[in-house]
N, C-alpha and C positions, 0 to 999 in steps of 0.2 A: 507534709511535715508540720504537723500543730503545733511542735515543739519552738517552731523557729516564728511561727506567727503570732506563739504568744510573748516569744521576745521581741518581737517588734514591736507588738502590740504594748506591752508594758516601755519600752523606750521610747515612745509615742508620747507617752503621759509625763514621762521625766522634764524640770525645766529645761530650758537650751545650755546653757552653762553644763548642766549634768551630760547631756548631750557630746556636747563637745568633750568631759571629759571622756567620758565613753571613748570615743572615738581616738583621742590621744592614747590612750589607756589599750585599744585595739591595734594602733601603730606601733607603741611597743612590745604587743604580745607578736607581733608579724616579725619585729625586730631578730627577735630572741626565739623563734622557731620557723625560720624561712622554711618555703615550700621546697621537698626534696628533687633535685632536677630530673628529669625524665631519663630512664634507661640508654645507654646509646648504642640498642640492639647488638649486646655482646660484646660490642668492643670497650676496653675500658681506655682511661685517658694514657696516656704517656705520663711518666715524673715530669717531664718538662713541661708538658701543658697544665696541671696538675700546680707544680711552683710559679709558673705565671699565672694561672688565674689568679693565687694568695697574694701577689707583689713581691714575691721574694727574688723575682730575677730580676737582675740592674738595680738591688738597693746597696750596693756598694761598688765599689772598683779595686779593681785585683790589675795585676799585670797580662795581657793576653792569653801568653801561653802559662799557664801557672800550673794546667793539668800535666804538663809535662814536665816542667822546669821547678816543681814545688821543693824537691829534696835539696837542693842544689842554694834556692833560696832561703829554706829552711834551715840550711847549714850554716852562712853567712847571715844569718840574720840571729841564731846562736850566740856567733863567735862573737859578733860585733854587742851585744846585749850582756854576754857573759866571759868576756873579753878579763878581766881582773883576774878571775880562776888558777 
């Protein structure tokens, strides 16, 4: 690959400072285009794993059962909100 030796080679010549930016400058281009994760031969993730990797699981607190008991809440929480009506 000539192409990458003559980048070395010219970054060779750069002061150190320069250097260093470079190199900052290559931390955030890593930042802002992370490498794509490897296949997971076919199988894809679950939503669940999928939400935990982002941090979206356990960044608030609900009531336990609230997949079951949501309407019930939601009604009471109506009335008491819009209670004047």
């Amino acid at each position: 690959m000539p192409e990458f030796e003559q980048i070395y080679a010219d970054i060779n010549t750069l002061p150190e400072e320069a250097q260093i930016l470079l190199l900052d400058f290559i931390k955030l281009l890593k930042k802002c285009y992370p490498k794509p994760e490897p296949e997971n031969h076919g199988e894809e993730k679950s939503l669940y794993e999928k939400f935990e990797e982002t941090g979206l699981i356990g960044c608030c607190s609900v009531e336990e059962n609230l997949s079951t008991s949501y309407k019930e809440i939601l009604a009471n929480t109506l009335v008491t909100k819009y209670d004047y009506r």
